[in-house]
Backbone atoms as SQL, in Angstrom:
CREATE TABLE atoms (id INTEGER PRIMARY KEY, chain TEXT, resi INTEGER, resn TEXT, atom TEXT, x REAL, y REAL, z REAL);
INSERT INTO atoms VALUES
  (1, 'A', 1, 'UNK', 'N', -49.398, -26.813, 12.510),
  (2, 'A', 1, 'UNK', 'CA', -50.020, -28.109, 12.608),
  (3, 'A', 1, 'UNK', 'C', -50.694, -28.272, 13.961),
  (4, 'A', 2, 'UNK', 'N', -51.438, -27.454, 14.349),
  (5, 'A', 2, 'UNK', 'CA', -51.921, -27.210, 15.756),
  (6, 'A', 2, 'UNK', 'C', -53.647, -27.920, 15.252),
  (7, 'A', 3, 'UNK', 'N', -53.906, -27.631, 14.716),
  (8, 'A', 3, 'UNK', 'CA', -56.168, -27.940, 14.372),
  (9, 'A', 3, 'UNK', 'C', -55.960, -28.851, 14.346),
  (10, 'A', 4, 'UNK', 'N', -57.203, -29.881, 15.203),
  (11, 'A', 4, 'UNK', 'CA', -57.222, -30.942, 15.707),
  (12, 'A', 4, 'UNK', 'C', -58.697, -30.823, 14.773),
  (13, 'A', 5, 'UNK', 'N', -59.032, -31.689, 14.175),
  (14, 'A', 5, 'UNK', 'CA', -59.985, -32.835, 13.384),
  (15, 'A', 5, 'UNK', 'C', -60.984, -33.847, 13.817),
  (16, 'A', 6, 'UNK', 'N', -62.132, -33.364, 14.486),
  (17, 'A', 6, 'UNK', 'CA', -62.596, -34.752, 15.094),
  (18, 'A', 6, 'UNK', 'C', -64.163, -34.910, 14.623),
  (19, 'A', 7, 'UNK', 'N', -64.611, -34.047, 13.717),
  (20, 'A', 7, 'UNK', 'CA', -66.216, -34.093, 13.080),
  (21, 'A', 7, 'UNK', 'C', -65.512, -35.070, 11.507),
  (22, 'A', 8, 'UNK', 'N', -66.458, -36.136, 11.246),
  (23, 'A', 8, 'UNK', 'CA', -66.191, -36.562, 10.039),
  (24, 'A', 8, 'UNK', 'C', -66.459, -35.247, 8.683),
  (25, 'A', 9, 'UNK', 'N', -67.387, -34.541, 9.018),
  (26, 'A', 9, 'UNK', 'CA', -67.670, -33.659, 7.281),
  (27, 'A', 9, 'UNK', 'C', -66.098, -32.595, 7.825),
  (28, 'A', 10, 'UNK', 'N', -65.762, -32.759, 8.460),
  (29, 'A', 10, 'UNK', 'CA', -64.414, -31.264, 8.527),
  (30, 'A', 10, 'UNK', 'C', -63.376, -32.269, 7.080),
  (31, 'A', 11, 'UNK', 'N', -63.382, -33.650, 7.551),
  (32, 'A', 11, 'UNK', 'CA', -62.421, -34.295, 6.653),
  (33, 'A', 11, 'UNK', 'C', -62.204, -33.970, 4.606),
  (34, 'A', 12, 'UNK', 'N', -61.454, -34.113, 4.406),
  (35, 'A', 12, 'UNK', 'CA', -61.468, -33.258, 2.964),
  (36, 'A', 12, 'UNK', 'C', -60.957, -34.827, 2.428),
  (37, 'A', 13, 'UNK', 'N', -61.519, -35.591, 1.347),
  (38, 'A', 13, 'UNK', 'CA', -61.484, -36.054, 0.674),
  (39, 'A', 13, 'UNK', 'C', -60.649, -35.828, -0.826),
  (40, 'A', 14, 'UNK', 'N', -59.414, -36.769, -0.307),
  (41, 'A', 14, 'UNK', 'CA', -58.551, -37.233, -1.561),
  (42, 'A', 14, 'UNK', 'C', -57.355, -35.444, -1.419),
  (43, 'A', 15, 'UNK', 'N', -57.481, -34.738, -0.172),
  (44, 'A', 15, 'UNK', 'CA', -56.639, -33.614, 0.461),
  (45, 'A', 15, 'UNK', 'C', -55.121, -34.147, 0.900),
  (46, 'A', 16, 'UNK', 'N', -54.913, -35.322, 0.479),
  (47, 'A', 16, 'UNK', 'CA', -53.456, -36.125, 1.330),
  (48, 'A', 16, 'UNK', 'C', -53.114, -36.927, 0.434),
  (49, 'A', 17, 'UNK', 'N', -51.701, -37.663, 0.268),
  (50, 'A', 17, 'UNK', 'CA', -51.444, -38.734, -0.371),
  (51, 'A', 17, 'UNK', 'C', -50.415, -39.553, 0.829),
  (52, 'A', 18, 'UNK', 'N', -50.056, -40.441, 0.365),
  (53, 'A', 18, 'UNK', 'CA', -48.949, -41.503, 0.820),
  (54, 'A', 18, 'UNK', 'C', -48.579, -42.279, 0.161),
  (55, 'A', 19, 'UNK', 'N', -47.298, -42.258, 0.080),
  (56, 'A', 19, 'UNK', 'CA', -46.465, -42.902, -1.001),
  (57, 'A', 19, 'UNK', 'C', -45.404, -43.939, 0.074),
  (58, 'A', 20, 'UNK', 'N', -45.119, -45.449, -0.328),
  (59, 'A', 20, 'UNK', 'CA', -44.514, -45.867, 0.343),
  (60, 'A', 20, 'UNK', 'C', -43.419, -46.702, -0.580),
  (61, 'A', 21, 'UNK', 'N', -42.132, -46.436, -0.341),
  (62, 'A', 21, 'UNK', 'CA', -41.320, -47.059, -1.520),
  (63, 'A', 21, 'UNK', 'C', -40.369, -48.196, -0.227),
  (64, 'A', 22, 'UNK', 'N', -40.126, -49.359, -1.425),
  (65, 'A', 22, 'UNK', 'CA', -39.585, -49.922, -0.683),
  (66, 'A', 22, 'UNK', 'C', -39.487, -50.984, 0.953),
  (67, 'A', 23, 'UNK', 'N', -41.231, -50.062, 1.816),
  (68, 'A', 23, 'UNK', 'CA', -41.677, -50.338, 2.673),
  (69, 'A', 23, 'UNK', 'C', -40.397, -50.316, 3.842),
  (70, 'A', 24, 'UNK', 'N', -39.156, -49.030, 3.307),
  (71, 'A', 24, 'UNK', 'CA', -38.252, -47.917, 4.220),
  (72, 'A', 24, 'UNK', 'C', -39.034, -47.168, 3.817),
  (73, 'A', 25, 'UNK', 'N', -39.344, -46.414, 3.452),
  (74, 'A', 25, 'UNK', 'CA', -40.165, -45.373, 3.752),
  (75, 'A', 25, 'UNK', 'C', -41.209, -44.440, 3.474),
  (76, 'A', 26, 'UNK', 'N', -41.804, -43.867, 3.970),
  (77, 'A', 26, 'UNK', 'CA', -43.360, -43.320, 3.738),
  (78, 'A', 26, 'UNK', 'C', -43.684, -41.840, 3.380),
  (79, 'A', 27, 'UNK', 'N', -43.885, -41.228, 2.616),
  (80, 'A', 27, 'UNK', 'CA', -44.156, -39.833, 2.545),
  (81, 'A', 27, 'UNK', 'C', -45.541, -39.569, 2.437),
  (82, 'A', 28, 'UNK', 'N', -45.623, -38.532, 3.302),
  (83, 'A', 28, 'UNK', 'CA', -47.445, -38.446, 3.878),
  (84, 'A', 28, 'UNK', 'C', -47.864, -36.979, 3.416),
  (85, 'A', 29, 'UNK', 'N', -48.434, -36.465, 2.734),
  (86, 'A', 29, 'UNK', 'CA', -48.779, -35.252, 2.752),
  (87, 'A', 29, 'UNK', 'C', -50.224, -35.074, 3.025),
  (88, 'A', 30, 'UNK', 'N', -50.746, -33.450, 3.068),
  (89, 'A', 30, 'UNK', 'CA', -51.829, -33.381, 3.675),
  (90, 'A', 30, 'UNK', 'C', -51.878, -33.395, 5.482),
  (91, 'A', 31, 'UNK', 'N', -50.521, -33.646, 6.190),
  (92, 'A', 31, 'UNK', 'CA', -50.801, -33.690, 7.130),
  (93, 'A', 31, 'UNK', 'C', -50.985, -32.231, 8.472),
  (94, 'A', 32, 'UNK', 'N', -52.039, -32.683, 9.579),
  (95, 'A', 32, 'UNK', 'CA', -52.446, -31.835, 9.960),
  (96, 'A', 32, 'UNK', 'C', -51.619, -31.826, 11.328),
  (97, 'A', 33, 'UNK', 'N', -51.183, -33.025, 12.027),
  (98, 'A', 33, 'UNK', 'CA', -50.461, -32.711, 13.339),
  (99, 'A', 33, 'UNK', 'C', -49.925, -34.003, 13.567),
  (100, 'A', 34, 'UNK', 'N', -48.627, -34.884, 14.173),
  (101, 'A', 34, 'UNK', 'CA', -48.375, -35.538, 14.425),
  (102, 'A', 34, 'UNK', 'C', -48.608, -36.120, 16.071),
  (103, 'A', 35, 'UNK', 'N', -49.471, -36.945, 15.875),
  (104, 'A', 35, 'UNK', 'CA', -50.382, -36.778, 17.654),
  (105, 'A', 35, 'UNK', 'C', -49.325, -37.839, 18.567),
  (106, 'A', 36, 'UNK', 'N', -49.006, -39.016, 18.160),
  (107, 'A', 36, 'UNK', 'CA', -48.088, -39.369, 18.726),
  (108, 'A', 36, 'UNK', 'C', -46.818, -39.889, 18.105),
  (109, 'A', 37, 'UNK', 'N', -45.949, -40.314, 18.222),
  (110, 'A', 37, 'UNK', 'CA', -44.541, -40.782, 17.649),
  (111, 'A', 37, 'UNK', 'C', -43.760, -41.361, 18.301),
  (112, 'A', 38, 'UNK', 'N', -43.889, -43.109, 18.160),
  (113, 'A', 38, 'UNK', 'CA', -42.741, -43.946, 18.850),
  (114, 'A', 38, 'UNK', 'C', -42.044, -44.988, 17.742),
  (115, 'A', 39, 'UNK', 'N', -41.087, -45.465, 18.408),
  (116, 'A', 39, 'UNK', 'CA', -40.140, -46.277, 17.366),
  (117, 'A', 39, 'UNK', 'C', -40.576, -47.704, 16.465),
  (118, 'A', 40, 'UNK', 'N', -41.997, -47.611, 17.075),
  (119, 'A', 40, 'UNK', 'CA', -43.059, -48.789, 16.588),
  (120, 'A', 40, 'UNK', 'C', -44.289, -48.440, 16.059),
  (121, 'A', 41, 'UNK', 'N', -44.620, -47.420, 16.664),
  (122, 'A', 41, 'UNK', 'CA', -46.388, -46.752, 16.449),
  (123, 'A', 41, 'UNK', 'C', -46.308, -45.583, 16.286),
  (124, 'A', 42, 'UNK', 'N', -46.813, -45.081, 15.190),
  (125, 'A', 42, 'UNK', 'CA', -46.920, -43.607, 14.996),
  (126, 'A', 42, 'UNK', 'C', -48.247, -43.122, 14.806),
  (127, 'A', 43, 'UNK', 'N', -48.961, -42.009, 14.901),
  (128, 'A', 43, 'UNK', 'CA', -50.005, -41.495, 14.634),
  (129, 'A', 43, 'UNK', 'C', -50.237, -40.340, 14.214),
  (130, 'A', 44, 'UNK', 'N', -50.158, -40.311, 13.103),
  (131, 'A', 44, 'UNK', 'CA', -50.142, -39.185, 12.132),
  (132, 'A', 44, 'UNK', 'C', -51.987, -38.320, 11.522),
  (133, 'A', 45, 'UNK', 'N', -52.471, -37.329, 11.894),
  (134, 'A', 45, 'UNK', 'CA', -53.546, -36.751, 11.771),
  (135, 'A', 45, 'UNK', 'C', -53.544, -36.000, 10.432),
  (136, 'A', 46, 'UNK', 'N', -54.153, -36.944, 9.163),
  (137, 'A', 46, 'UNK', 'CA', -54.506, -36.044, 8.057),
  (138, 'A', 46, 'UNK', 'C', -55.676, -35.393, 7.490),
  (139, 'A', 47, 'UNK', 'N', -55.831, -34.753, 6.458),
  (140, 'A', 47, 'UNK', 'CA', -56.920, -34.342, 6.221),
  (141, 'A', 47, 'UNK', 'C', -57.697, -35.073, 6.001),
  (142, 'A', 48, 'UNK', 'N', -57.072, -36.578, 5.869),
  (143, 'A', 48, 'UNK', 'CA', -59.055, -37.652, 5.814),
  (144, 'A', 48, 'UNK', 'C', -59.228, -38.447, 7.002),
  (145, 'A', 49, 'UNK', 'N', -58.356, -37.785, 7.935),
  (146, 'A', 49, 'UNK', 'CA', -58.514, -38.578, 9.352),
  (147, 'A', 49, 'UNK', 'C', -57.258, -38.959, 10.098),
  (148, 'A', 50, 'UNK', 'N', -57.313, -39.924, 11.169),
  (149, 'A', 50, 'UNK', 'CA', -55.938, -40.231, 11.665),
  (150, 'A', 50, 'UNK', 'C', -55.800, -41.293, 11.266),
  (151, 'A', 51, 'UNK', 'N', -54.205, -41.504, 10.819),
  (152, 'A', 51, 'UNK', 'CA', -53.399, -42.576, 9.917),
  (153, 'A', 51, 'UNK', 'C', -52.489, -43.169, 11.275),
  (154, 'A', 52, 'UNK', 'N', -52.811, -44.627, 11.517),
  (155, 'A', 52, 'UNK', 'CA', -51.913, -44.991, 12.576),
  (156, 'A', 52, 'UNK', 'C', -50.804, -46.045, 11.556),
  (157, 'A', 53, 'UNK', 'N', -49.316, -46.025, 11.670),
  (158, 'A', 53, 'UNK', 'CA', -48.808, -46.675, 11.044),
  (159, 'A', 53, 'UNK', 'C', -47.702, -47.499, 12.426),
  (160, 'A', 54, 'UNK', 'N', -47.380, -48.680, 11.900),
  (161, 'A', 54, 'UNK', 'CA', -47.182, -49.507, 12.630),
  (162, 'A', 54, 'UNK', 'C', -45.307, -50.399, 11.800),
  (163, 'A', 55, 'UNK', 'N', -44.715, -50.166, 12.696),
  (164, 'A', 55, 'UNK', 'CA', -43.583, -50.982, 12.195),
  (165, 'A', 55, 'UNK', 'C', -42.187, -50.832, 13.184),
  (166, 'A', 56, 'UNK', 'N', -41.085, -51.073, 12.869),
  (167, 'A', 56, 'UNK', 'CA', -40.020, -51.120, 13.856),
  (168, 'A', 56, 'UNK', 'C', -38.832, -50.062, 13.720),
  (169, 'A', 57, 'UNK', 'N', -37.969, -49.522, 13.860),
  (170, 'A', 57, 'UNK', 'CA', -37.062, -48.744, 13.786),
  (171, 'A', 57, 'UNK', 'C', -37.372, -47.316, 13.301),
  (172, 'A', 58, 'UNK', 'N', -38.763, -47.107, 13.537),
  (173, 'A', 58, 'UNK', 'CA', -38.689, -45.603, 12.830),
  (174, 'A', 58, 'UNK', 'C', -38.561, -44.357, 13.203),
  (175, 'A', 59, 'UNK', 'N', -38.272, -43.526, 12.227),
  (176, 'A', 59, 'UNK', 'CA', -37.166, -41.930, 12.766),
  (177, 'A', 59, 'UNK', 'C', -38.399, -41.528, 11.530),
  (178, 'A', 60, 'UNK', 'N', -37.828, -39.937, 12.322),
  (179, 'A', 60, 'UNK', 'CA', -38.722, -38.978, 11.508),
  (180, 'A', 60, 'UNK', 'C', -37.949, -38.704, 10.430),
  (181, 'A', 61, 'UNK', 'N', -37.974, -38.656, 9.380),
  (182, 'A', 61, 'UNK', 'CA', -36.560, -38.768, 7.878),
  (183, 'A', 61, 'UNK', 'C', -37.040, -36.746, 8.083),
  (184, 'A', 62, 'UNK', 'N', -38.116, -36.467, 7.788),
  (185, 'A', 62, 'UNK', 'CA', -38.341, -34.941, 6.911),
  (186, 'A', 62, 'UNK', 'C', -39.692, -34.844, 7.912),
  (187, 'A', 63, 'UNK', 'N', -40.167, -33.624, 8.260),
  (188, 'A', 63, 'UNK', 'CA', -40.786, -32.810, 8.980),
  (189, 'A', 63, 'UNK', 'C', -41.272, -31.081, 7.953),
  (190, 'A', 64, 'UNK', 'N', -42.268, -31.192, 7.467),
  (191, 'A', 64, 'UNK', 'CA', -42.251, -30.109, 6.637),
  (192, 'A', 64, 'UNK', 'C', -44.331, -29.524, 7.322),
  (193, 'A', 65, 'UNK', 'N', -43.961, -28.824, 8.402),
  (194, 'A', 65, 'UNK', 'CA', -45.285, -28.376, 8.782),
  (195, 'A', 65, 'UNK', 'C', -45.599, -26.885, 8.218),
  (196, 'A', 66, 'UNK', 'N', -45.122, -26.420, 7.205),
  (197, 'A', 66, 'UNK', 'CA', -45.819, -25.242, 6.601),
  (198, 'A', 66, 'UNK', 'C', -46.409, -25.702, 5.292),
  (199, 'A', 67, 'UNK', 'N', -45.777, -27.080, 4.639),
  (200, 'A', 67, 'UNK', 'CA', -46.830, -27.575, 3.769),
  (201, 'A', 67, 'UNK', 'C', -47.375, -29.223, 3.869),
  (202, 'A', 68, 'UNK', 'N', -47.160, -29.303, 5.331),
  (203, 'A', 68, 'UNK', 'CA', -47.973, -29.701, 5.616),
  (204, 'A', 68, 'UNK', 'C', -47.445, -31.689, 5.585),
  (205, 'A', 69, 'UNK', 'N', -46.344, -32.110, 5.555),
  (206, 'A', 69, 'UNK', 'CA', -45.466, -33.309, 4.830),
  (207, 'A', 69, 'UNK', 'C', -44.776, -34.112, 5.646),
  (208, 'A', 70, 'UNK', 'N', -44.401, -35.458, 5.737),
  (209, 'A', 70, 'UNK', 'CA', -43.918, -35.652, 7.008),
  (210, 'A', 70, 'UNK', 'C', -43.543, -37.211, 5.730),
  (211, 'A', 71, 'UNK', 'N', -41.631, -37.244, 6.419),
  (212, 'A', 71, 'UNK', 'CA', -41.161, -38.460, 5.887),
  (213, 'A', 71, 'UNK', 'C', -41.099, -39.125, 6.804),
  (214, 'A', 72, 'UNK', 'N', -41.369, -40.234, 7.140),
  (215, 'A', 72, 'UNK', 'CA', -41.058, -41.668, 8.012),
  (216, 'A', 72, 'UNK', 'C', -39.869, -42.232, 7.246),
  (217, 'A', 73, 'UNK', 'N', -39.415, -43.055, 8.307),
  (218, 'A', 73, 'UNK', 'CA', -38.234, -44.238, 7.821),
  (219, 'A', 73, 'UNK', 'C', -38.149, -44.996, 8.659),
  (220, 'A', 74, 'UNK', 'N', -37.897, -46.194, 8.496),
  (221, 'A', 74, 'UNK', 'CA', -37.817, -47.729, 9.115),
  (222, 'A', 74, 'UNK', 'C', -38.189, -48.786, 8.334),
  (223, 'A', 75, 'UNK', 'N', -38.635, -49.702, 9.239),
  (224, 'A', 75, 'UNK', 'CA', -39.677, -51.022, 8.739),
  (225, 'A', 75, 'UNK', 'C', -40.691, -50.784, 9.200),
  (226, 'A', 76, 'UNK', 'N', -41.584, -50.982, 7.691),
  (227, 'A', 76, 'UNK', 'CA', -43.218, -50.873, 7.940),
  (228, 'A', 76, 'UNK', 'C', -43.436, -51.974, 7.792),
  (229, 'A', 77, 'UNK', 'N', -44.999, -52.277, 8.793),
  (230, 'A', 77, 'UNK', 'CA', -45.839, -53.410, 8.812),
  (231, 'A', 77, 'UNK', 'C', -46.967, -52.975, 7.510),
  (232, 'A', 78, 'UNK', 'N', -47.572, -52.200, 8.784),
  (233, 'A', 78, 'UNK', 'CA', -48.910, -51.504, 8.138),
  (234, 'A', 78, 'UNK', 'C', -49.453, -50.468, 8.554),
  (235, 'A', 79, 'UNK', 'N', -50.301, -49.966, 7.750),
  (236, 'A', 79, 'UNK', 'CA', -51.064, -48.652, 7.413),
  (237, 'A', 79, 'UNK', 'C', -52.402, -48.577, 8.162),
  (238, 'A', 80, 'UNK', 'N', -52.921, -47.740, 9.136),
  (239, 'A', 80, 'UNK', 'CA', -54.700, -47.992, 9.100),
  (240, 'A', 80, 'UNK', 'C', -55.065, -46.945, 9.383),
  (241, 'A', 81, 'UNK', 'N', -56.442, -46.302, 8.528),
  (242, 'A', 81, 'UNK', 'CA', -56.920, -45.200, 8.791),
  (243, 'A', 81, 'UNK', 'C', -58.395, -45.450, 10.154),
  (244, 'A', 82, 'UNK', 'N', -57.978, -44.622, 11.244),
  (245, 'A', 82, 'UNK', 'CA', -58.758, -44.474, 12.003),
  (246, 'A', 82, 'UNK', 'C', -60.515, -44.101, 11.603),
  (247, 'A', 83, 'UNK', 'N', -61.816, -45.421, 11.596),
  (248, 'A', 83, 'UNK', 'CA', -62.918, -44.847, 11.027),
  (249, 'A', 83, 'UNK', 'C', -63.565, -43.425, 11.915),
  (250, 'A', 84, 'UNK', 'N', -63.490, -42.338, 11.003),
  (251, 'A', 84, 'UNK', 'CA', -63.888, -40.571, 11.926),
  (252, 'A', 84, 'UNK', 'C', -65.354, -40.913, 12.505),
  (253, 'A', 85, 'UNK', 'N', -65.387, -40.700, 13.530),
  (254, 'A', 85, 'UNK', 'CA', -67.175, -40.741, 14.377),
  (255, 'A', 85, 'UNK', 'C', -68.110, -39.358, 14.294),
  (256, 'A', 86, 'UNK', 'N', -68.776, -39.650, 14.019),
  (257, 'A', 86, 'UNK', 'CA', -69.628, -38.043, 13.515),
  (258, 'A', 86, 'UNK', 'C', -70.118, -38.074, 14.699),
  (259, 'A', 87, 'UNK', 'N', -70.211, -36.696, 15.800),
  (260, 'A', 87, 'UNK', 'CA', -71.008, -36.125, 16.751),
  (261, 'A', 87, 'UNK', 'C', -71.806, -35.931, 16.658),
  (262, 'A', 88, 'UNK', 'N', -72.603, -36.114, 17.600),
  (263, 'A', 88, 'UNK', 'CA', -74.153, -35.706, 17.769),
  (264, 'A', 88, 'UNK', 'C', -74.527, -34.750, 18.003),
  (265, 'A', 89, 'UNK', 'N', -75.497, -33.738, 17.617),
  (266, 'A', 89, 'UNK', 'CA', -76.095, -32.566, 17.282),
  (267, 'A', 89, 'UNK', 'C', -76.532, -32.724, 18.928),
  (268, 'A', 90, 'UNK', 'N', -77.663, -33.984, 19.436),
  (269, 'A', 90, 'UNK', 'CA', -78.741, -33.527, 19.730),
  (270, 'A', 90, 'UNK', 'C', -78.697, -34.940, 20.806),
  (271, 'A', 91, 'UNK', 'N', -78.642, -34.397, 22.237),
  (272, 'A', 91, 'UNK', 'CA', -78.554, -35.769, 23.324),
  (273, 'A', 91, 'UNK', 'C', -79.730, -36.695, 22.922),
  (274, 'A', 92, 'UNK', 'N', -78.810, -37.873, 23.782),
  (275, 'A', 92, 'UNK', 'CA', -80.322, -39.321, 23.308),
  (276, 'A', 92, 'UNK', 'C', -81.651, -39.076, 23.782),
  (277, 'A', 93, 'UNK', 'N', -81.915, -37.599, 24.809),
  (278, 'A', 93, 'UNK', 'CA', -83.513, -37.483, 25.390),
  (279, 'A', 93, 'UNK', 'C', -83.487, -36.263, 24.885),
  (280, 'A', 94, 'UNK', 'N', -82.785, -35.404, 24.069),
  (281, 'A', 94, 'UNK', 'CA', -83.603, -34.684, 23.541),
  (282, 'A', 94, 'UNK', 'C', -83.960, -34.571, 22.255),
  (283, 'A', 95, 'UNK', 'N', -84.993, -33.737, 22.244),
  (284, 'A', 95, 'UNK', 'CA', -86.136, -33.849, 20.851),
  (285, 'A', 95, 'UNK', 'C', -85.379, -32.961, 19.650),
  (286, 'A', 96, 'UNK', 'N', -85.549, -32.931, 18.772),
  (287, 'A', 96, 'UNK', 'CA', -85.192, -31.979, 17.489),
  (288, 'A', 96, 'UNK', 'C', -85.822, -30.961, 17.809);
């Protein structure tokens, strides 16, 4: 879970799911690296971008980086997918 993701076309569409039961806990697949992890804010990097999830008491339940899976547990608020910024080919003064 090392490749870091930051061109929007690298993103793979409908490559991840998330399932949240109960709103204890979250199962994420598709994932590519866990960028940060605190007991309130997490930031989880999937194949359609980075997923910041937001809530109180949470532990890592399951950790599965050869296919790629990651269980959360706590209280969830909410879910938000980070919008991906497409890079620029070509600086603002130069020509095509």
């Amino acid at each position: 879970m090392e490749k870091k993701q930051s061109d929007i076309g690298e993103y793979t569409s409908g490559a991840h799911s998330v399932w949240i039961e109960g709103r204890k806990q979250i199962r994420i697949t598709g994932v590519i690296d866990i960028e940060s992890f605190h007991e309130d804010e997490t930031t989880v990097l999937t194949q359609a971008g980075a997923l910041t999830i937001w809530g109180e008491n949470m532990k890592l339940g399951k950790l599965d980086p050869d296919n790629g899976q990651v269980i959360l547990e706590g209280d969830f608020i909410s879910l938000e997918y980070e919008q991906p910024t497409q890079e620029r080919k070509f600086g603002f003064f130069r020509r095509k």
